[in-house]
N, C-alpha and C positions, 0 to 999 in steps of 0.2 A: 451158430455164431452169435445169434441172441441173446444166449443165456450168457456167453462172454461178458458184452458190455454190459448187463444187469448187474452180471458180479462186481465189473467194475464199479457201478453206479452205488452200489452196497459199499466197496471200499470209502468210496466218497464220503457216503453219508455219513458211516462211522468214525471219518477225519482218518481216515488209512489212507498212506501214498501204497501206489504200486507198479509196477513194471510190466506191459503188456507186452508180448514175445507175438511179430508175424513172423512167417517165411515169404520172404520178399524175392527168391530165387533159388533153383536148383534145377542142379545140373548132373547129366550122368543118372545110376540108379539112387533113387533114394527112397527115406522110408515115410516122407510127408510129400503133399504138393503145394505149390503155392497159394498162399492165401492162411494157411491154418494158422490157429490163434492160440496163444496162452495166456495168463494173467497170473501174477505173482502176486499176493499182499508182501506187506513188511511185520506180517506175523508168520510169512511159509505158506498160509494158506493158497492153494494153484488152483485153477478151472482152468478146459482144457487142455490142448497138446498140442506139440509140435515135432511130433514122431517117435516119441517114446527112447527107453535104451539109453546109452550114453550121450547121444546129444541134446535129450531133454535132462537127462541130471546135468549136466555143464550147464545149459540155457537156467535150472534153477540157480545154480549157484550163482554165476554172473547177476542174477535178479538182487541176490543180496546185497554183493559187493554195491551197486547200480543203486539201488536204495540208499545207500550208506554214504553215496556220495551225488543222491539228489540228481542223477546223470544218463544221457542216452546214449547207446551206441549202434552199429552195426558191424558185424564179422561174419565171416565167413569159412566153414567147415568142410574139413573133407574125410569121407569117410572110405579110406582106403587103406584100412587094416593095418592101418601104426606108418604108413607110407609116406613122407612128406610130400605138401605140395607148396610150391613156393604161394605166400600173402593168405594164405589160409592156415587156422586150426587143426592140425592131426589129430584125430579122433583112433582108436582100435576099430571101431565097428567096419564091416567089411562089404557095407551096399556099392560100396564105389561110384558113386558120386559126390558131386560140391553142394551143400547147402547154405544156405547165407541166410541170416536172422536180423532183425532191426529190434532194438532191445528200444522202447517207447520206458520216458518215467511219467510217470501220472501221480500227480500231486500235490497237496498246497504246498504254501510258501512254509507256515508253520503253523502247528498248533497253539492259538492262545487261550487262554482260560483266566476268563475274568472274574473274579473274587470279589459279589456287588454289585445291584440291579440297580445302583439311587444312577442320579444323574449324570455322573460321568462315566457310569459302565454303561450309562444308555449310549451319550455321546461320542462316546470312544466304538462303540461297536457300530455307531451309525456311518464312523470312518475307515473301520477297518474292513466289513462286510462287505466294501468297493473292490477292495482286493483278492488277492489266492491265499485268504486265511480260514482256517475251521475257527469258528469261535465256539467256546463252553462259556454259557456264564451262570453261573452257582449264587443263590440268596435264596435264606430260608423266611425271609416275607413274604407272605402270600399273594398280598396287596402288590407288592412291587414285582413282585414276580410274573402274576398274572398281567401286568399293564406293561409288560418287558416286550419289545420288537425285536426283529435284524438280526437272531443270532443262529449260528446251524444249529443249534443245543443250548437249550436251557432248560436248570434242574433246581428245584423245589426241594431242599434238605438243607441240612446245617453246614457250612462250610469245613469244619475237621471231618466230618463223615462223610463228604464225599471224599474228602484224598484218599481217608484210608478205603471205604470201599467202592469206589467208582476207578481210585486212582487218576494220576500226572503223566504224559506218557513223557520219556526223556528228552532233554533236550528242546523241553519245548517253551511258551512262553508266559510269566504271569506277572497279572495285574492284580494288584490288591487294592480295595475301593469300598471295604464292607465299613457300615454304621458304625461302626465303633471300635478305638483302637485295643481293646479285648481283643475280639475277632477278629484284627489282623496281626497282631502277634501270633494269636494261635493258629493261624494260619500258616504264615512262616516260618513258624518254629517246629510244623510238624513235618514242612517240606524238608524243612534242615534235618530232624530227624527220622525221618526216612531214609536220607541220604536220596531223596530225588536232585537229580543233576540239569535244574532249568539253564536254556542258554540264555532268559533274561528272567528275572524278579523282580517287578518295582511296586513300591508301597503309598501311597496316597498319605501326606504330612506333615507337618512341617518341622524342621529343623529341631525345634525341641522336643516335639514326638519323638525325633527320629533318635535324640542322643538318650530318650527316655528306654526306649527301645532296646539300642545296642548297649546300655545298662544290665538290663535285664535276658540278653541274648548271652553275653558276655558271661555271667554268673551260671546261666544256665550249660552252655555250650563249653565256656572258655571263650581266652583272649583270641587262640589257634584257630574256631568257629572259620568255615571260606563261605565269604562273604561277596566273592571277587565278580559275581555276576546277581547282586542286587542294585537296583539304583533306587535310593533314597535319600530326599524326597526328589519325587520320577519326574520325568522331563526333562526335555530341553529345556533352557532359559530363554525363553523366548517371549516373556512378558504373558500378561491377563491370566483375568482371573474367574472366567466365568466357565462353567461345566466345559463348553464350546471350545474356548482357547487351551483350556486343559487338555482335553482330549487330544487337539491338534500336537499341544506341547509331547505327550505321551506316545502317539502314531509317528511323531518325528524319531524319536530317542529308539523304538520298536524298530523302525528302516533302520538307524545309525547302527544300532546293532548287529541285525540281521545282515547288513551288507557289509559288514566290518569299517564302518568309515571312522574316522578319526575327526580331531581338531574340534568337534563338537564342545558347546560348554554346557554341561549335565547339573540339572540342579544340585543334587548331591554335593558338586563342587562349593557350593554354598558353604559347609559346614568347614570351618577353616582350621577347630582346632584340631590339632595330631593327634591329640589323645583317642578324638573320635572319626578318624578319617580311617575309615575300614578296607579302601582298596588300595590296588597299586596301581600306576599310571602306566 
């Protein structure tokens, strides 16, 4: 059972959610006992069993679905050779008895990946590593690299080289905060063309950065470019200006998203003309 939670502990580390599978009950003949354990990643990779045959390929599939929607359950199986029994699973397998599974999700909240070690990827990670987030944070300065705290991850490379070779995983979230707006253009612009699908993007800037920006995104991409999940420039409006209040401003707008809240007023909203108002309300 050891080895279980170590593998869990490895999903962890890796910034992988996963789905750990007990047998919480059975009844009748069956082909596990209580207690046995499984672990799913949200790569398929499994350690583990909880009786092999058709009620572990169902128990992995459900891991998937259960991933996909961040969720725990409990049901209950019976394995009486395609027989129904009423509040339970019919199964083909033919031990004849009830089994019952508690599908556990194990996982942060989201992956973020911070783009810049200067002061507000310090600050920002000093407020998000409170919570259930993996952080990555990516700068190819040495100096600022090495004197970097508080992150699960952090990686010494140029920031295009790691997307392309470390990769974004989907759906997840970024912060852009590198030295100069060079490197976060090309940042941005390689997630866009990739076609990685973050569910948030926010860029460190100010208003005229940001219409210099969608200029040049624009030209590159088209007017058509979806843009609908960056916020530029990031934050809530919530006043200051020091690394500190930024941060908080950015950890605010990070929940607003993540929990789908509304009514929020997002810097971004700053920029008034149509021409450069890139989302939709």
């Amino acid at each position: 059972m050891s080895k279980v939670f170590d593998t869990m502990m490895r999903f962890k580390n890796n910034g992988e959610s996963c789905v750990l599978v007990t047998v919480v009950e059975e009844k009748g003949d069956s082909p596990v006992e209580v207690g046995k354990k499984m672990v799913v990643s949200e790569t398929g990779e499994a350690f583990g069993t909880v009786g092999g045959g058709q009620l572990e390929y169902v128990a992995r599939e459900n891991c998937k679905i259960l991933l996909k929607k961040r969720e725990s359950m409990i049901k209950k199986y019976s394995l009486t050779g395609g027989n129904a029994v009423e509040g339970t699973e019919t199964l083909t397998m033919v031990c004849g008895g009830i089994v019952t599974l508690f599908y556990e999700f194990i996982g942060v909240k989201d992956n973020i990946y911070i783009f810049g070690a200067g002061h507000v990827g310090q600050a920002l990670t000093n407020v998000l590593n409170k919570m259930n987030y993996h952080i990555t944070v990516i700068d190819e300065r040495k100096v600022v690299y090495d004197a970097f705290t508080g992150a699960n991850v952090k990686v010494h490379k140029t920031f295009v080289d790691f997307i392309v070779e470390d990769g974004i995983k989907e759906n997840s979230m970024i912060i852009v905060c590198t030295p100069s707006h060079e490197h976060d253009y090309n940042v941005i612009n390689k997630v866009l063309e990739l076609n990685i699908n973050p569910k948030y993007m926010g860029m460190l800037c100010s208003p005229d950065k940001l219409i210099d920006y969608l200029k040049t995104t624009y030209e590159k991409f088209g007017k058509e470019v979806n843009l609908k999940n960056f916020y530029s420039p990031i934050g809530l409006d919530i006043g200051g200006g020091s690394p500190e209040e930024i941060a908080i401003s950015i950890a605010a707008e990070i929940l607003a998203v993540g929990y789908n809240k509304k009514e929020h007023k997002h810097m971004r909203e700053m920029i008034k003309n149509v021409k450069y108002r890139y989302w939709e309300d």
